[in-house]
C-alpha positions in Angstrom: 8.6 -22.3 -6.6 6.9 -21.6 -9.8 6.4 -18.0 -10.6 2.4 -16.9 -11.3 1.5 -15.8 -14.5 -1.6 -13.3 -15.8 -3.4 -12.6 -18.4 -3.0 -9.4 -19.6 -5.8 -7.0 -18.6 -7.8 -6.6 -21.6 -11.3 -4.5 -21.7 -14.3 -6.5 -23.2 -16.1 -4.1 -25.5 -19.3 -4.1 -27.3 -20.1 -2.2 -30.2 -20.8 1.6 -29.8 -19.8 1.2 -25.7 -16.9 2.7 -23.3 -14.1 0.2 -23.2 -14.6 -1.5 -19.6 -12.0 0.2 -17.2 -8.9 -1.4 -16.4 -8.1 0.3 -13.4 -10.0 1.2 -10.0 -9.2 3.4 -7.2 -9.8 2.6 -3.3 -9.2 5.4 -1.2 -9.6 5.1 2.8 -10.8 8.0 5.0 -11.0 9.0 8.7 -12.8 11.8 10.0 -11.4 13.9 7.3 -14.5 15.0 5.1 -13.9 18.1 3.8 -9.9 16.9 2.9 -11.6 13.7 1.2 -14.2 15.6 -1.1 -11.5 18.0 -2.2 -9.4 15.0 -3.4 -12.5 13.4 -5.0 -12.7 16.7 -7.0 -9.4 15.5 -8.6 -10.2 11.8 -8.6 -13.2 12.1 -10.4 -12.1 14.4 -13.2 -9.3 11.8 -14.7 -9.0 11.1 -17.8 -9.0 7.2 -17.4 -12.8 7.9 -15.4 -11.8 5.0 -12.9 -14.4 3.7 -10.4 -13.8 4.9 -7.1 -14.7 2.9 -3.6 -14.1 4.7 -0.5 -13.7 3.0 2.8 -14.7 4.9 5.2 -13.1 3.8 8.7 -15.4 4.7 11.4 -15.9 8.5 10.4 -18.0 10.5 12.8 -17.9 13.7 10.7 -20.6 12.6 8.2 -18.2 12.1 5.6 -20.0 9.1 4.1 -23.1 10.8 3.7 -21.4 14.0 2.0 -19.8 12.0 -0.1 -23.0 10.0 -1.1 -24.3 13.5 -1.9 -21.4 15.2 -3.7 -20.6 12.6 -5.9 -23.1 9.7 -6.6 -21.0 7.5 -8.9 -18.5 7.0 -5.9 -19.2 3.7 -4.1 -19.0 4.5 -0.4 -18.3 1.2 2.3 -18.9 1.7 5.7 -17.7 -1.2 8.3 -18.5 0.4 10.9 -14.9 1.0 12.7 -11.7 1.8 12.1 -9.9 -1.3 10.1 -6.7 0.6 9.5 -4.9 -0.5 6.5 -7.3 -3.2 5.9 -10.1 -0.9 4.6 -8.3 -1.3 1.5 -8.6 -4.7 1.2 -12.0 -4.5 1.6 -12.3 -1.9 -1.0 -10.3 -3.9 -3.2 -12.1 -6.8 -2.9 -15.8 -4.5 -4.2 -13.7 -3.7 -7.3 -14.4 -6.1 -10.1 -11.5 -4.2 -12.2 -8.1 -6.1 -13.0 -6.1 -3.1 -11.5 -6.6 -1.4 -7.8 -4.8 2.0 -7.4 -4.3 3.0 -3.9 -5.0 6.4 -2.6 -5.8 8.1 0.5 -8.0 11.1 1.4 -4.9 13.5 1.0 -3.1 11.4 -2.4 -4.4 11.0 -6.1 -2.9 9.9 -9.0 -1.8 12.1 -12.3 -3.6 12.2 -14.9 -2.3 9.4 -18.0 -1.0 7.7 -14.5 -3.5 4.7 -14.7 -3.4 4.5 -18.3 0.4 4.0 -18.5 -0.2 1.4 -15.3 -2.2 -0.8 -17.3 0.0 -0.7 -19.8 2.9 -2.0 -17.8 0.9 -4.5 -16.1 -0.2 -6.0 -19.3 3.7 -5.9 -20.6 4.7 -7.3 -17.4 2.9 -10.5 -16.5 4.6 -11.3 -13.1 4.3 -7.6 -11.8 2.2 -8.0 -8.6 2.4 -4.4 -7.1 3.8 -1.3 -8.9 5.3 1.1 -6.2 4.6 4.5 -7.9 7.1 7.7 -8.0 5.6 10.2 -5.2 5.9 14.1 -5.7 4.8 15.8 -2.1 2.6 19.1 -3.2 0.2 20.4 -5.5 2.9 22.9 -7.3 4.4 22.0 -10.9 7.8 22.3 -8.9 6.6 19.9 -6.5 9.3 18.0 -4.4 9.6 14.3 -4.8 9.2 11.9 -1.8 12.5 10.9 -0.3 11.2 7.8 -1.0 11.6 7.7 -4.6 15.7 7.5 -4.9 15.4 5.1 -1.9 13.1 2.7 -4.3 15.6 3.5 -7.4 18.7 2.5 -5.8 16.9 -0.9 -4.2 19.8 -3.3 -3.6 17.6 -6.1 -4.8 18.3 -4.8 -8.2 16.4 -5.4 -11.5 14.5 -8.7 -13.1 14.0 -8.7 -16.4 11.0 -9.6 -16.2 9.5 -6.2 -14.1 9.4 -3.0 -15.0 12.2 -1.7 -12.6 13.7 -1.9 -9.5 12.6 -4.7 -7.0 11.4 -3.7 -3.7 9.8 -4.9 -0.6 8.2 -1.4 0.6 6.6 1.2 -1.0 4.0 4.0 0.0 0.4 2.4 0.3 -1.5 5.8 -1.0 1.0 5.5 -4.2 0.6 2.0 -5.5 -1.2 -0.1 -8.2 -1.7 -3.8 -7.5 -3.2 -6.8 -9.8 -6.5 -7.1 -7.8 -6.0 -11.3 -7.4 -2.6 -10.7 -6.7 -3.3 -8.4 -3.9 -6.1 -10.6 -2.6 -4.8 -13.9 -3.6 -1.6 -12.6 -1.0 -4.6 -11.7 1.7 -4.0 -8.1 1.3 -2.9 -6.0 4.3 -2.6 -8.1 7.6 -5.2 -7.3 10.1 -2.9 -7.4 13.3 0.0 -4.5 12.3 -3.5 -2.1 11.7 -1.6 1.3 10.3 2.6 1.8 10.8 4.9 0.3 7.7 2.3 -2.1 7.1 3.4 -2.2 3.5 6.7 -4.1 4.4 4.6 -7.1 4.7 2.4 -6.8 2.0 4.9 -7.2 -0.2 7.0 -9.9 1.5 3.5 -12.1 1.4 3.3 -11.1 -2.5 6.8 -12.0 -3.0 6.3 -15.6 -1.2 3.5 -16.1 -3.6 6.4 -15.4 -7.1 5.0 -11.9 -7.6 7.3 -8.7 -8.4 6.8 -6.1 -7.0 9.1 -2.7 -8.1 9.6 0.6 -8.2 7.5 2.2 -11.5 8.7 5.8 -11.5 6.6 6.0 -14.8 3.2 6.1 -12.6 3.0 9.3 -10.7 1.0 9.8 -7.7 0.5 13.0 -5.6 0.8 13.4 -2.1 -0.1 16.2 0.6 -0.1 15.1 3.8 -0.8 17.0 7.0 1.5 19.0 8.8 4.6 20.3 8.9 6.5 19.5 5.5 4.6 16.0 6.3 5.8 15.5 9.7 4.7 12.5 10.9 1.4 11.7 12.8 1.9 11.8 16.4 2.5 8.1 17.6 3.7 6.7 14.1 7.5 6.2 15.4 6.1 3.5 18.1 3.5 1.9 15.1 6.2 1.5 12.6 8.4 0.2 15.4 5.7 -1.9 16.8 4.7 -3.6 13.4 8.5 -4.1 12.5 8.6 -6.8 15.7 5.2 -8.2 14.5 6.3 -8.6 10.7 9.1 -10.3 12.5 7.2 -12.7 14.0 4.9 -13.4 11.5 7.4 -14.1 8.9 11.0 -14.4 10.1 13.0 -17.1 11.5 12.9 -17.2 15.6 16.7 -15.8 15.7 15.8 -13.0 14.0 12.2 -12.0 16.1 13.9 -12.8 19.1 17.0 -10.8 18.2 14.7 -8.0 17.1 12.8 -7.9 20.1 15.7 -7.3 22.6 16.7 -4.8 20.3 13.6 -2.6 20.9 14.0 -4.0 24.8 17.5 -2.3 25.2 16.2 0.9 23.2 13.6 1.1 25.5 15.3 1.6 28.5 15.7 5.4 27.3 13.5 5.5 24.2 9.4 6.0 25.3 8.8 5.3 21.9 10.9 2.1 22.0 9.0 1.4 25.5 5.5 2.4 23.9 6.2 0.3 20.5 7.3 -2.9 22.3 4.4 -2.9 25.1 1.8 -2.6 21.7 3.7 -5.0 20.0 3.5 -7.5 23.1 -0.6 -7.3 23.2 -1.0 -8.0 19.9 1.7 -11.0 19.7 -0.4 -13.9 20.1 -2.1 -12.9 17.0 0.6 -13.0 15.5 2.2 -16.2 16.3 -1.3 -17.5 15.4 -1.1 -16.7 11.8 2.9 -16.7 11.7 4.4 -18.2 8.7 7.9 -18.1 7.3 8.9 -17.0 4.2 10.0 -19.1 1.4 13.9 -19.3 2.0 14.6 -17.6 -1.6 12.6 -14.3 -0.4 14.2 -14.6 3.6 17.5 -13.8 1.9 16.5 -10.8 -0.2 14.9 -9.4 3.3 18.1 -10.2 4.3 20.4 -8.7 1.4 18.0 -5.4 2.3 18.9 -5.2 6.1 23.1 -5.9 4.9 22.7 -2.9 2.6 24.7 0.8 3.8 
């Protein structure tokens, strides 16, 4: 398989004008107005003065309106339902900028975070996604996301032709994609909806000869809801539930069939288990219908990753 190559983002400039930007942002929001505008604040004043999409998914709250009204330079996209992760596909696909930086309505990025992103895209060609480093807060001390030294130490190790560590997950409110990448790879799958949808993102990028790694240069800000960012009630079962999909989407029949009795037995005294395989089961023959397997060189680094301690 031949590996894809790109031109580095340049900005086309005319005489006496702003250098076109090289990075955009699409955020996706829920019902979560007044925690959206207060991250727009932010979003708005960097440095880099990216365009800005937001996806709203479904709000009833009025949050497209307010933000309409708040802040007139933000595009605003309203579907008309909740399309999960998808919503930033379909923000990313309104961008016309090389780069798409992901947020959410309780993530932004550092200011100088874009700026050095375009820089490392251009250096790096092949770089498809750039997972960036997470710090959960809004302190100077803030704490960084487990996450982080879970990316650095990646098994997969490092390819001299990325920027760091290669990884097949990251955190989908921290991450800068090349826009035809991201869309040439179809963007976030449309049947796992919210719940480690990530995973497969990157697989599908991967299948395609893109890198994607672990940027800890590019720093993103995260404060999610709850306690010390619990997680959202029901996200156990989704990220169990989409872990048998991406199975059967992408992974020999061994494995998803392997993987299912696994969640089978776990459910006889897990709800969660119970809960994530009955979801998974409606939502199967969509999956089968668009299943494909990996390339056999990216099977084994899934592979490599499930044999790690």
């Amino acid at each position: 398989m031949t590996a894809p190559t790109a031109e580095a983002p340049d900005a086309v400039t005319a005489p006496g004008t702003r250098p076109a930007p090289l990075v955009g942002i699409v955020m996706i929001t829920r019902n979560r107005r007044e925690r959206l505008l207060a991250t727009l604040e932010r979003v708005t004043r960097l440095p880099e003065a990216p365009p800005v999409v937001v996806v709203d998914n479904g709000s009833s709250d009025g949050t497209a309106a307010a933000v309409r009204a708040r802040f007139p330079a933000v595009r605003v996209l309203t579907p008309g339902r909740n399309l999960g992760a998808v919503g930033r596909t379909y923000g990313a696909a309104a961008l016309h900028t090389p780069l798409v930086a992901f947020s959410d309505d309780d993530s932004w990025w550092e200011p100088g975070a874009l700026a050095r992103a375009a820089e490392v895209f251009a250096a790096h060609p092949r770089l498809g996604l750039a997972a960036a480093s997470t710090l959960v807060g809004t302190d100077a001390d803030a704490d960084a996301d487990p996450l982080n030294a879970i990316l650095a130490a990646s098994p997969l190790g490092r390819e001299p032709d990325l920027p760091g560590p290669s990884v097949l997950g990251f955190l989908g409110c921290a991450a800068v994609a090349r826009r035809d990448a991201f869309l040439e790879a179809g963007g976030y799958h449309p049947v796992l909806h919210f719940g480690a949808e990530e995973t497969l993102l990157a697989m599908d990028l991967e299948a395609r000869g893109w890198g994607v790694a672990y940027c800890p240069a590019l720093v993103a800000r995260h404060v999610p809801d709850g306690a010390e960012g619990a997680p959202r009630p029901g996200r156990t079962a989704r990220v169990r539930r989409n872990a048998l999909l991406t199975a059967w989407l992408r992974r020999p029949l061994r494995h998803a069939f392997a993987h299912t009795l696994r969640l089978a037995l776990d459910g006889r005294t897990d709800p969660e288990a119970r809960l994530a395989l009955r979801e998974a089961v409606r939502r199967l023959p969509a999956a089968l219908a668009r299943r494909r397997l990996l390339p056999g060189l990216v099977e084994r680094r899934v592979r490599a990753l499930e044999m790690a301690p």
